[in-house]
C-alpha positions in Angstrom: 167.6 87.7 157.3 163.6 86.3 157.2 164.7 84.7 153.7 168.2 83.1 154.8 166.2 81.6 157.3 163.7 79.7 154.9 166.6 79.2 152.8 168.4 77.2 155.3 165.4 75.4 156.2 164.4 74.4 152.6 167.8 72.5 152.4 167.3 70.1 155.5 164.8 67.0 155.1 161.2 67.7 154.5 160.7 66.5 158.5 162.3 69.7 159.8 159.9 72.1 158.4 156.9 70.1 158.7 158.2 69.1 162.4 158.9 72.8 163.4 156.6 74.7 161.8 156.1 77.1 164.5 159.9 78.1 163.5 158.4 78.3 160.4 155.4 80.3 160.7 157.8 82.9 162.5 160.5 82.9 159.9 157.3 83.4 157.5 156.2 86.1 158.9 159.5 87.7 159.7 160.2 88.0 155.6 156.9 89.2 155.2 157.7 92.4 157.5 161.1 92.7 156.6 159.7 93.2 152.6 157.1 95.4 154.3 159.3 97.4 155.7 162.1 97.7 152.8 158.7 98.8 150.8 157.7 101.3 153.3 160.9 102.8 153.2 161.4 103.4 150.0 158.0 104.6 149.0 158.7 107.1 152.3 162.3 108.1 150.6 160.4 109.2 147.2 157.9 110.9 148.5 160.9 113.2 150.5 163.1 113.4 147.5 159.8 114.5 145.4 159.3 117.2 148.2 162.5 118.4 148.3 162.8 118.4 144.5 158.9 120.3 145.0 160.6 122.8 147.7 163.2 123.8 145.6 160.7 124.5 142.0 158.9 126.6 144.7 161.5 128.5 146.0 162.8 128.8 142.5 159.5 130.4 141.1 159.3 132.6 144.3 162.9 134.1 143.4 161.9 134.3 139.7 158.2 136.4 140.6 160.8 138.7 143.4 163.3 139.5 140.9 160.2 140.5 138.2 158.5 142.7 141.0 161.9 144.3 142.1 162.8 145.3 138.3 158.9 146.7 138.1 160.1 148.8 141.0 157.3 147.4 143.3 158.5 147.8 146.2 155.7 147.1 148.8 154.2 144.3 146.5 157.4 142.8 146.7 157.9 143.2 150.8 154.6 141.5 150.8 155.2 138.9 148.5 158.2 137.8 150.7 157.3 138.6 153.9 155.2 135.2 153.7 158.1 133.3 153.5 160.3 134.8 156.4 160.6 132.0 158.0 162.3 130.2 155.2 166.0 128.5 155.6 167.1 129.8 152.4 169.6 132.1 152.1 169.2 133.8 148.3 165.3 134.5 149.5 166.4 136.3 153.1 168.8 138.1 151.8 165.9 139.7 149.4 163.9 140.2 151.7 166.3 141.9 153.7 166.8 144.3 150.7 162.9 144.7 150.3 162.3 145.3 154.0 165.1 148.1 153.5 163.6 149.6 150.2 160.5 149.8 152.4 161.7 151.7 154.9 163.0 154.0 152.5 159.6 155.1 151.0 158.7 158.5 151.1 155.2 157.8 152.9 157.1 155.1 155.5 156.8 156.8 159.3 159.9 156.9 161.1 158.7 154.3 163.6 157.9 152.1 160.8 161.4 152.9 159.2 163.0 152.0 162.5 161.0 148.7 162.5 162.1 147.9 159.2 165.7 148.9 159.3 166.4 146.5 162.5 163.6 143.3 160.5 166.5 143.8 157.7 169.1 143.6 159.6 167.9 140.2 161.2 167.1 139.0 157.5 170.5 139.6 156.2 172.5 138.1 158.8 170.1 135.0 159.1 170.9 134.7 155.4 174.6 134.9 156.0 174.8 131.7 158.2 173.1 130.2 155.9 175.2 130.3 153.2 178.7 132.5 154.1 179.5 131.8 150.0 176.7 134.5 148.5 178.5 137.5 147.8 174.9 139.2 148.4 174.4 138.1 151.9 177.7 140.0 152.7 176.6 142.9 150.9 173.4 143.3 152.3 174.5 142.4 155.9 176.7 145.2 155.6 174.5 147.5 154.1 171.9 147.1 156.9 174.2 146.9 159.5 175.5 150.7 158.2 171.4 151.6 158.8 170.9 150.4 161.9 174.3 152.6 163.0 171.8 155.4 162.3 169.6 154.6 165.4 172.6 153.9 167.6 175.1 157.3 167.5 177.8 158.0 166.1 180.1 155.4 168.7 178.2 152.6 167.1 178.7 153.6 163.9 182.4 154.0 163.9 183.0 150.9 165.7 180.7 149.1 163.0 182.9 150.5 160.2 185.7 148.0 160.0 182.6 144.7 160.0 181.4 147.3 156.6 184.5 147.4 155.2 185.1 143.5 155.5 181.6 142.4 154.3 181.6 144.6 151.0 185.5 143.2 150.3 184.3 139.7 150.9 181.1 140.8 148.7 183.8 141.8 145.9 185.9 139.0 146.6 183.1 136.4 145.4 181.7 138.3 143.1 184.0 141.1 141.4 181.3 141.7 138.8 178.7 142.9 141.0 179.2 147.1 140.6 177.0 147.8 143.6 179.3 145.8 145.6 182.5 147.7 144.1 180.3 151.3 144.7 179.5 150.5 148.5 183.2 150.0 149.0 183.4 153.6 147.7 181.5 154.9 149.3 183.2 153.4 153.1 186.0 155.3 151.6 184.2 158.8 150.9 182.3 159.0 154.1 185.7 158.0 156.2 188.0 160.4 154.1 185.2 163.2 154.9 185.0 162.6 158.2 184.5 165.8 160.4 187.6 166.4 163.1 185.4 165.6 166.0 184.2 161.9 164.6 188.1 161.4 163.9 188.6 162.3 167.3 185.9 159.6 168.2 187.4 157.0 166.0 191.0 157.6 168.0 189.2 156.9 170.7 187.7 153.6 170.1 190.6 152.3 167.9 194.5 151.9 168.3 194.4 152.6 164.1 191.1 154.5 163.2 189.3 153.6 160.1 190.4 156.0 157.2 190.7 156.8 153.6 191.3 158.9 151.2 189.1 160.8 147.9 191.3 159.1 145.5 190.7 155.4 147.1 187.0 156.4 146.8 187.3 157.6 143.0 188.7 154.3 142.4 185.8 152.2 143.3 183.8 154.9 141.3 185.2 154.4 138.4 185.9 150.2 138.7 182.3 150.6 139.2 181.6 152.6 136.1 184.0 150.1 134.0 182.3 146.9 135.4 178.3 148.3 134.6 178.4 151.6 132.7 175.7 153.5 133.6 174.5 151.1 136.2 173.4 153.3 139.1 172.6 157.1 139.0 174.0 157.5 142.7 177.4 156.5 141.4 177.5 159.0 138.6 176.7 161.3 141.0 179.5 160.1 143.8 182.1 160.5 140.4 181.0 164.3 140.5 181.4 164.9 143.9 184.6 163.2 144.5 186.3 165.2 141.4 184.9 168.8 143.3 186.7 167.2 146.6 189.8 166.7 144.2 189.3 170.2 142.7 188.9 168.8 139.1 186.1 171.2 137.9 186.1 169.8 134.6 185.6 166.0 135.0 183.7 167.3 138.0 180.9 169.3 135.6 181.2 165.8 133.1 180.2 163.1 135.9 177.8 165.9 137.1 175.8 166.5 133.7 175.6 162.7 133.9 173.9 162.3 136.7 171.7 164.7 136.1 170.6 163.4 132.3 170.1 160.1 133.8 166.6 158.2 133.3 165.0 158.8 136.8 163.3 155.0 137.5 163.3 155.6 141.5 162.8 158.3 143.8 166.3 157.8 144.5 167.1 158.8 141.0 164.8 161.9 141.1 167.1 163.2 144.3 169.9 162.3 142.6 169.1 164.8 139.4 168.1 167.4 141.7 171.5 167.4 143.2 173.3 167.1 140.0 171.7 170.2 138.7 172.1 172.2 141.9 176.2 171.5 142.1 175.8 172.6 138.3 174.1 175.5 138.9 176.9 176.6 141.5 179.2 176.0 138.9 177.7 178.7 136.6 177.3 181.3 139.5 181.0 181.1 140.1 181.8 181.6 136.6 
């Protein structure tokens, strides 16, 4: 506007600027703050889209140094590591540290009050992390997942009446992302515990539900196995889970193969260690029967 204004005074006779040039000074100095300003502003915008672009390299390299600790199985270094970030926005680093507040509380040496802590700090993670981005099949996963610990702490009611948000977070996991197997095995494993259930929790679920949540061994064998054929070998548990469900189903024989599996598989995690101590006492049961 400044310059349209010394424009259109340029163009009437040389006695109109020299005969108003308090107009002038003003019209002057109007287009001087006007460029001033346009300046300002766009050295301002850079420097924002340089910190954004900084933000993002830094929450890049974060991600990249949390994936490396969690596949070096250090656990508490990683819980640290993102701990310093927990008030972050982003949804790919509160899921993680969701899952590493979990993996925490899951130590051996981790007290119970600690564990209880951690359980409920996980639970806030992952559904912080979920409205922040409902499209990351992980947020669902591990939203479900802690919301499944937490039912620990608050009875059996709780944890009935949770079972139908489970189901639909790990099916909305498996829905964005059908080639994540730990999603797949979590969905069997909803359908083991429910087609287990003891008479008196059925009797619980009637209560708090027109149409209890159920299921059946062979649903659960399913996701074992989709599991198996997405990531062979992926997780020890679900080896173990293939065993167990064929004993339900009174196969012996696929029963004793998904058994020996577990049991011969590379123990990373203490996890992994339980998991072969199991498989080789349901084996040994098999031989004192024989």
């Amino acid at each position: 506007v400044g310059r349209l204004s010394l424009w259109a005074a340029a163009q009437k006779p040389g006695t109109a600027v020299m005969g108003n040039s308090g107009t002038f000074k003003r019209s002057l100095l109007f287009s001087a703050l006007s460029y001033l300003g346009f300046e300002t502003y766009r050295v301002i915008s850079q420097a924002v889209v340089v910190h954004a672009a900084a933000k993002v390299f830094k929450i890049e390299e974060i991600l990249e140094q949390a994936d490396y600790l969690y596949e070096s199985g250090e656990t508490e270094k990683l819980y640290q590591l993102l701990t310093q970030y927990k008030e972050s926005e982003d949804a790919e680093l509160l899921w993680r540290l969701a899952r590493a507040s979990r993996d925490v509380a899951q130590l051996s040496g981790t007290s119970e009050e600690e564990k209880k802590v951690l359980v409920y700090e996980a639970l806030e993670y992952a559904k912080r992390a979920l409205e922040k981005n409902e499209a990351s099949f992980a947020a669902h996963k591990w939203y479900a997942i802690c919301i499944s610990d937490a039912g620990d702490y608050e009875g059996i009611k709780a944890k009935i009446a949770n079972a139908y948000t489970i189901k639909e977070h790990f099916e909305k996991a498996i829905e964005l992302n059908p080639k994540d197997a730990t999603s797949i095995h979590l969905m069997g494993i909803w359908c083991y515990t429910f087609a287990e259930m003891p008479w008196y929790q059925r009797r619980i679920a009637k209560v708090l539900f027109a149409a209890p949540p159920s299921a059946t061994y062979e649903e659960a064998l399913g996701y074992f196995h989709r599991a198996e054929q997405v990531d062979p070998n992926f997780y020890s548990k679900n080896l173990l889970l293939l065993g167990k469900t064929y004993l339900k189903l009174h196969n012996r024989k696929l029963a004793a193969f998904w058994l020996t599996k577990a049991k011969e598989h590379p123990a990373h995690t203490e996890e992994d260690k339980q998991v072969q101590t199991e498989a080789a006492q349901l084996l040994t049961g098999f031989s004192d029967k024989n």
